[in-house]
N, C-alpha and C positions, 0 to 999 in steps of 0.2 A: 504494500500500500504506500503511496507517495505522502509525505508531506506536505500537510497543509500549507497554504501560501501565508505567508506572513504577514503582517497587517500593513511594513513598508510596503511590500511587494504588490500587494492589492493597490494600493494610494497610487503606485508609481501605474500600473496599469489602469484604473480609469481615469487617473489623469488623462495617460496618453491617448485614450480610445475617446476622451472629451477631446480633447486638441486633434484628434483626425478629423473627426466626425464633420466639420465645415472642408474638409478638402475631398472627404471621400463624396459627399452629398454634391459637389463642385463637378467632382470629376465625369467627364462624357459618358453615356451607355455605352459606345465604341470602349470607351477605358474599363470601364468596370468587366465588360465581356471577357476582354481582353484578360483582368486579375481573374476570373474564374477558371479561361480558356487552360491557363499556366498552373491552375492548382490542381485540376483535372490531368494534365500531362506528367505534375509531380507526384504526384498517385501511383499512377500507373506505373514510374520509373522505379519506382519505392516498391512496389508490389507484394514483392515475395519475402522483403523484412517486414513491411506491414501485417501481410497476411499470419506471418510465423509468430510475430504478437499478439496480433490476435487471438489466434487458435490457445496459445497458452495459457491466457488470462480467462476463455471463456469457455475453454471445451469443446467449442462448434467447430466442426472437420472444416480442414482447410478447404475442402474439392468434396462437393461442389458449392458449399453455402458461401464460406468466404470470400472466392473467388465471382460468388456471384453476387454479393455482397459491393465488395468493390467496385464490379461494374457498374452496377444499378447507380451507386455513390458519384464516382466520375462522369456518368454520362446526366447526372442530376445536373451535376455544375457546366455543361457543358448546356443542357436545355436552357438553362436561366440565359446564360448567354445569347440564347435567341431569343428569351424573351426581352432583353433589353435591345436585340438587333430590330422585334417586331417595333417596338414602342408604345402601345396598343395599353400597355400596364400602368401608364402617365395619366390613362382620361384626362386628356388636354381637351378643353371646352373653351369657345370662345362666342362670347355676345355680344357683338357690335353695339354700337349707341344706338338706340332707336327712337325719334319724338314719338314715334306713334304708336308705342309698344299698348297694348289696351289694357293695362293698368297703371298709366302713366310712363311719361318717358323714361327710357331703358338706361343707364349708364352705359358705356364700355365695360364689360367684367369678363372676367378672363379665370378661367379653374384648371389647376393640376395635384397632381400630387408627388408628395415632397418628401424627405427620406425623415424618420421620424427619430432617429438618435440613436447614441450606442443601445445595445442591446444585450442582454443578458441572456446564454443559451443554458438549460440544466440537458447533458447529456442524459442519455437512456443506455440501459444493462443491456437487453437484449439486439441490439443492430449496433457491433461495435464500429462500424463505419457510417451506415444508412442515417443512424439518425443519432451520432457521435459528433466529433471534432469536425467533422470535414460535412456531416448529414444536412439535412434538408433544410433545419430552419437555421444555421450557418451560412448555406449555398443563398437560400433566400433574402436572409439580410443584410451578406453583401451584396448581391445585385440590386438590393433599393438601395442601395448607397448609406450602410450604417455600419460602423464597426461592429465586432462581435468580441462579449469576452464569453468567454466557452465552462460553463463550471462540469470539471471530469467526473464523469460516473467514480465510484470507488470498483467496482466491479472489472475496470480492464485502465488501471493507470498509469502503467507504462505504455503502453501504447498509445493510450489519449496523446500525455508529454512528445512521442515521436511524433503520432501525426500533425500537434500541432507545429512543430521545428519543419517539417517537411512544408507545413503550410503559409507557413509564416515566411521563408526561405522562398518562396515561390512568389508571392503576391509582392514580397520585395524585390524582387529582380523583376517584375511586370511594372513597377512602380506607383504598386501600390503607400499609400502614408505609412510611417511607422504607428503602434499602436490598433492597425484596423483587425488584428487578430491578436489576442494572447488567451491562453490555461490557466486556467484556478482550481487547486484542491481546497477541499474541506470543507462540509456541511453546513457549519458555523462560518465561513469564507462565504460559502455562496449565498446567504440568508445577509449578511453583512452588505453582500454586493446589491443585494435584491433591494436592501432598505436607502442606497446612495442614490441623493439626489442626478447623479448623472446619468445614472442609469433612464432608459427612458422606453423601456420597454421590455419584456421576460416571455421563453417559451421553457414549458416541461413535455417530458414526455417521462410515464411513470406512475404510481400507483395512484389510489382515490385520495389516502391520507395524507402522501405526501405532496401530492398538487395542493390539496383541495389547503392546507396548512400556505404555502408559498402564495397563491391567490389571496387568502385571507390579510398577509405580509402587503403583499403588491397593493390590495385595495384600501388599506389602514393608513399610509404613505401619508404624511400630510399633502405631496401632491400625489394622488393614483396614478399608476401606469395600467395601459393592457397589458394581462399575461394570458398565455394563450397557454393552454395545457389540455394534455390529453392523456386521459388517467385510466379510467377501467372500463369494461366492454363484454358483456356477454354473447352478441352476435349472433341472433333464435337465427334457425332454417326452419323453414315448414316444409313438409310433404303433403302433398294434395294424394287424395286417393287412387287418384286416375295416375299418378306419376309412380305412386307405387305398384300398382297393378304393370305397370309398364316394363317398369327398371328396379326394382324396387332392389336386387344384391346389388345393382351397380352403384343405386345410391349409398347402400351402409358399408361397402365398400370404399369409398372417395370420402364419407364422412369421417370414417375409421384413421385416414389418412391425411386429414384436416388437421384434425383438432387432435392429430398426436406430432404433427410437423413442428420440429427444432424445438423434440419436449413440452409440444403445448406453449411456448413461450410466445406466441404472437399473438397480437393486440387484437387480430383481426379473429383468432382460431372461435370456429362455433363452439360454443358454450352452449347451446339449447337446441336440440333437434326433438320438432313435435310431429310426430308419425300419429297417423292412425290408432285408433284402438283395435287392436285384435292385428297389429301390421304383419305378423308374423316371418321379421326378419332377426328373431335372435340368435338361430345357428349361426349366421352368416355375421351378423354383427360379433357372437363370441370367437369366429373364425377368425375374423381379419384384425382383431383387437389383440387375440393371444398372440399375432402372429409378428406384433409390433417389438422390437427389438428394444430391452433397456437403455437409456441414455442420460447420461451426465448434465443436469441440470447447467446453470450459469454459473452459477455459486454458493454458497453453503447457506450464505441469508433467503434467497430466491427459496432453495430447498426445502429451508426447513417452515419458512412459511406457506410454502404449497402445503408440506401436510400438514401442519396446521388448520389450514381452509379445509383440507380433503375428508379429515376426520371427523371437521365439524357440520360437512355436508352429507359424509355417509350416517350419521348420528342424526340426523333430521326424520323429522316425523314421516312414514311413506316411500322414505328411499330405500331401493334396495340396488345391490350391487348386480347389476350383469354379465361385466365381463372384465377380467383382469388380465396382466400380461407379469411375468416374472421380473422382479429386480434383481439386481446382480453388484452387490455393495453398494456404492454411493451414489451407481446409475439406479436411475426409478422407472419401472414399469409405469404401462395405461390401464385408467380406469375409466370402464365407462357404468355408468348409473341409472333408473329409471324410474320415474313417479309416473301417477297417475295424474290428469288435469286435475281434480279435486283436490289429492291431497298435495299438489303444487300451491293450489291459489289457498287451502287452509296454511301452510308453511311458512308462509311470510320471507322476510330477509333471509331465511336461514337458506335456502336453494335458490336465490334471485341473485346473487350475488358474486361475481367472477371469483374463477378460483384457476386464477396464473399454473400452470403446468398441464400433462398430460392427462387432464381428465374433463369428461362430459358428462351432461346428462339429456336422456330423452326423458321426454313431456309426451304422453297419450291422450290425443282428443276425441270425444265422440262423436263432436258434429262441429258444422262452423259456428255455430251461436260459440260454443264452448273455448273452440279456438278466438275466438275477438278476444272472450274474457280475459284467457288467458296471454296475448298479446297485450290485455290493457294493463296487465301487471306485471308485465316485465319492463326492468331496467332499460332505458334507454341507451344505447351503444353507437358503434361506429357504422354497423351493417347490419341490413335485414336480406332473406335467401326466400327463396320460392322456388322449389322445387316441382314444374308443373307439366301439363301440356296442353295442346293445341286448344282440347275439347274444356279446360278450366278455363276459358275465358273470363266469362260468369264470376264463377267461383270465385277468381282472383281479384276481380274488380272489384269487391264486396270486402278484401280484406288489406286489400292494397291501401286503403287509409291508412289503416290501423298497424302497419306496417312503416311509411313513411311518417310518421308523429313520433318516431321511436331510432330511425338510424338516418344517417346519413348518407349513407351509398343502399341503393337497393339490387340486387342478383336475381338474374332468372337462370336456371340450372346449369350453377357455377359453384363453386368454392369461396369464401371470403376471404381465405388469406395468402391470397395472391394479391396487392398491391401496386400497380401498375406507377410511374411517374410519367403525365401527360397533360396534357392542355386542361382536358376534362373531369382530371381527379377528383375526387372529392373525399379528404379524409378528416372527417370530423363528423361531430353529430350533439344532439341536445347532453346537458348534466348527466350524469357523471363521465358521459364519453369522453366530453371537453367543457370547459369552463365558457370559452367562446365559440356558439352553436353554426356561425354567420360565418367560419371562418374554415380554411382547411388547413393542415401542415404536409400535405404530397399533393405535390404537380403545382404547375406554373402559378395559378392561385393563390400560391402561400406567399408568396410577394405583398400579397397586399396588406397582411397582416403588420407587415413595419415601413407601411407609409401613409402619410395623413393630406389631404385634403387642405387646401390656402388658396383662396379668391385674391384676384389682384385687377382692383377696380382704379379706374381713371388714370391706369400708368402709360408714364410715354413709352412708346418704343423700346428705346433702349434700353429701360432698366429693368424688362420684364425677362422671365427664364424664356430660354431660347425654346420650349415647347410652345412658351404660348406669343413669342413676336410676330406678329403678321406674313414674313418670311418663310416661318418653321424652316430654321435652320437644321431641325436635327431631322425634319423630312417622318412626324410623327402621325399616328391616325388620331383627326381631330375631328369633334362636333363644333359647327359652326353656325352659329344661328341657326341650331336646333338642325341641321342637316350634317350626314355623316361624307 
């Protein structure tokens, strides 16, 4: 475990991420592209020291997660990149003066948006690259033009420390400011960072406790910042009858292999799959469950509180075990679990509530009345599944509300925790998913989360940002007197 940063060392670091913070916000989209395109190459070139870091601090096989890991990582910073090439992410708006606007004469006013200040990133255990030192809301807040100070998971801190020296090495030779990246260890460090007034803005990724605590911090601030955090996630799949009757091993098959993928450790893994009553897929579900290989959790905290939750969910009123797989010392077997809808919706908190590693539970419904109910009592998350076909049309439309009130991304028979980085992402959803429901942290999107919005009425020409001069020198997509 690294040592925490020292209270000099903290000072001298937001100093300097305050004293970038007017040059990085200054600096061209051609420049900033430019510092991602170089941190994305110095990745790459680092690779196989990074990767060998990784794997040892977190137990995830180098080949093929790691490696694929990395890529997802680089080519993130490489997307932002175009999105500062499209320009599209400015919303440059411009309204001419008008006498005859029909609610009185119009000013000139002119709207962009503007890079919102250093930024405070809380790395996450599980994606020691994805959504680490180099991750998503990193990639994103340097492309709005904000420095980043990076607080290191405890979980992988030597390699946080390397990635950030590869990163920091790279955006300097691009020419980027001193200051626009630096690493901070320590819980008490990063809580310290949270409460400086420099700070002007925070993302987490990580548990319900320890967000939902850092928000409470962020919003207490004599001045609030946005934190943007994304904490816990159960992720229900439904099965429609007609899709069981269809496919129904293929689905407990692919489910089996969901929600035990890298240990159960992703944000996105179903947690809730509501099958039929009477579905009669347990052979098939105890088949591909034993079949699941024990594996090495992240780390001994992660561990030991999965069973902790696991214990207190098979100890719940109604549940009973289905299917286990063998552990093997300090690797941990899958478990999968099953209630009935009734005694789910008598249960309360005790089976509503994510339980981080390799285990699920099915939920049996007997009709859709039963299935709403049960949708109207679960946790909201990142992802809602629908597992259907052609002839559900109906059926789904009926429940497709009550489906979108609850996640953020919806699935039609797919897997949730595959995670795409793309124009159209969408990775967020209402409390406890995330703190900010409006907002995503994967795909071009999450840009917008560190940057704010400033009208600039009655100015001349030349003292305006070059998105909104009459010229648009930087050649941006503008609305212009309400036409695009």
């Amino acid at each position: 475990m690294s040592q925490a940063t020292d209270p000099a060392a903290l000072e001298h670091i937001l100093a300097a991420a305050a004293a970038a913070a007017p040059r990085t916000a200054a600096a061209t989209p051609a420049r900033r592209g430019g510092w991602l395109t170089a941190a994305a190459d110095a990745l790459d070139a680092h690779a196989e020291e990074l990767i060998a870091l990784a794997a040892a601090e977190t137990h995830l096989p180098p080949a093929p997660r790691l490696q694929g890991e990395l890529k997802r990582t680089t080519f993130q910073l490489r997307l932002f990149a175009q999105v500062l090439a499209d320009g599209a992410h400015l919303g440059a708006t411009v309204d001419h003066a008008d006498p005859d606007w029909p609610m009185g004469p119009r000013p000139d006013i002119r709207r962009v948006l503007t890079p919102i200040g250093p930024v405070l990133v809380f790395a996450a255990s599980n994606f020691p690259f994805a959504f680490s030192v180099a991750g998503g809301d990193t990639a994103s807040a340097l492309a709005a033009g904000c420095p980043v100070v990076l607080k290191a998971h405890p979980g992988h801190p030597g390699l946080s420390e390397r990635t950030g020296e590869v990163l920091r090495a790279a955006l300097t030779a691009a020419g980027a400011p001193d200051g626009v990246l630096a690493v901070i260890h320590g819980q008490a460090v990063g809580v310290d960072a949270l409460r400086d007034p420099r700070v002007q803005a925070a993302s987490f990724t990580g548990s319900v406790p320890g967000g939902r605590a850092l928000f409470d911090i962020a919003a207490s601030r004599p001045a609030p910042i946005p934190f943007y955090g994304e904490l816990g996630s159960v992720n229900p799949v439904v099965v429609t009858q007609a899709a069981l009757d269809a496919r129904g091993e293929a689905i407990a098959t692919g489910y089996a292999g969901s929600f035990t993928l890298g240990a159960g450790q992703f944000c996105t893994k179903p947690g809730l799959l509501l099958l039929p009553e009477g579905h009669g897929l347990t052979d098939t579900l105890r088949a591909a469950v034993s079949a699941v290989p024990a594996q090495r959790m992240l780390n001994d905290r992660i561990t030991a509180g999965y069973g902790d939750t696991l214990d207190a969910l098979r100890a719940a009123p109604g549940v009973e075990v289905l299917a286990e797989s063998a552990g093997d010392g300090p690797a941990r077997g899958a478990t999968l679990l099953t209630i009935t809808g009734k005694d789910f919706l008598a249960a309360g908190a005790a089976v509503r509530e994510e339980c981080f590693g390799p285990t699920s539970l099915i939920v049996t419904y007997t009709d859709q009345d039963e299935l709403i109910s049960l949708l109207a009592a679960v946790e909201p998350g990142l992802t809602a599944t629908i597992h259907g076909e052609d002839t559900d049309t109906e059926w789904v439309r009926a429940v497709l509300p009550s489906l979108t009130r609850i996640a953020g991304r919806l699935l039609w028979n797919d897997w949730p925790t595959g995670v795409t980085v793309s124009w159209a992402q969408q990775h967020g959803g209402p409390y406890p998913a995330t703190t900010a429901p409006t907002t995503t942290s994967v795909g071009t999107a999450a840009i917008e989360r560190f940057l704010r919005p400033v009208a600039w009425q009655n100015f001349p020409d030349a003292l305006l940002p070059e998105p909104l001069q009459e010229a648009n020198p930087w050649s941006v997509p503008r609305r212009t007197d309400g036409t695009r």
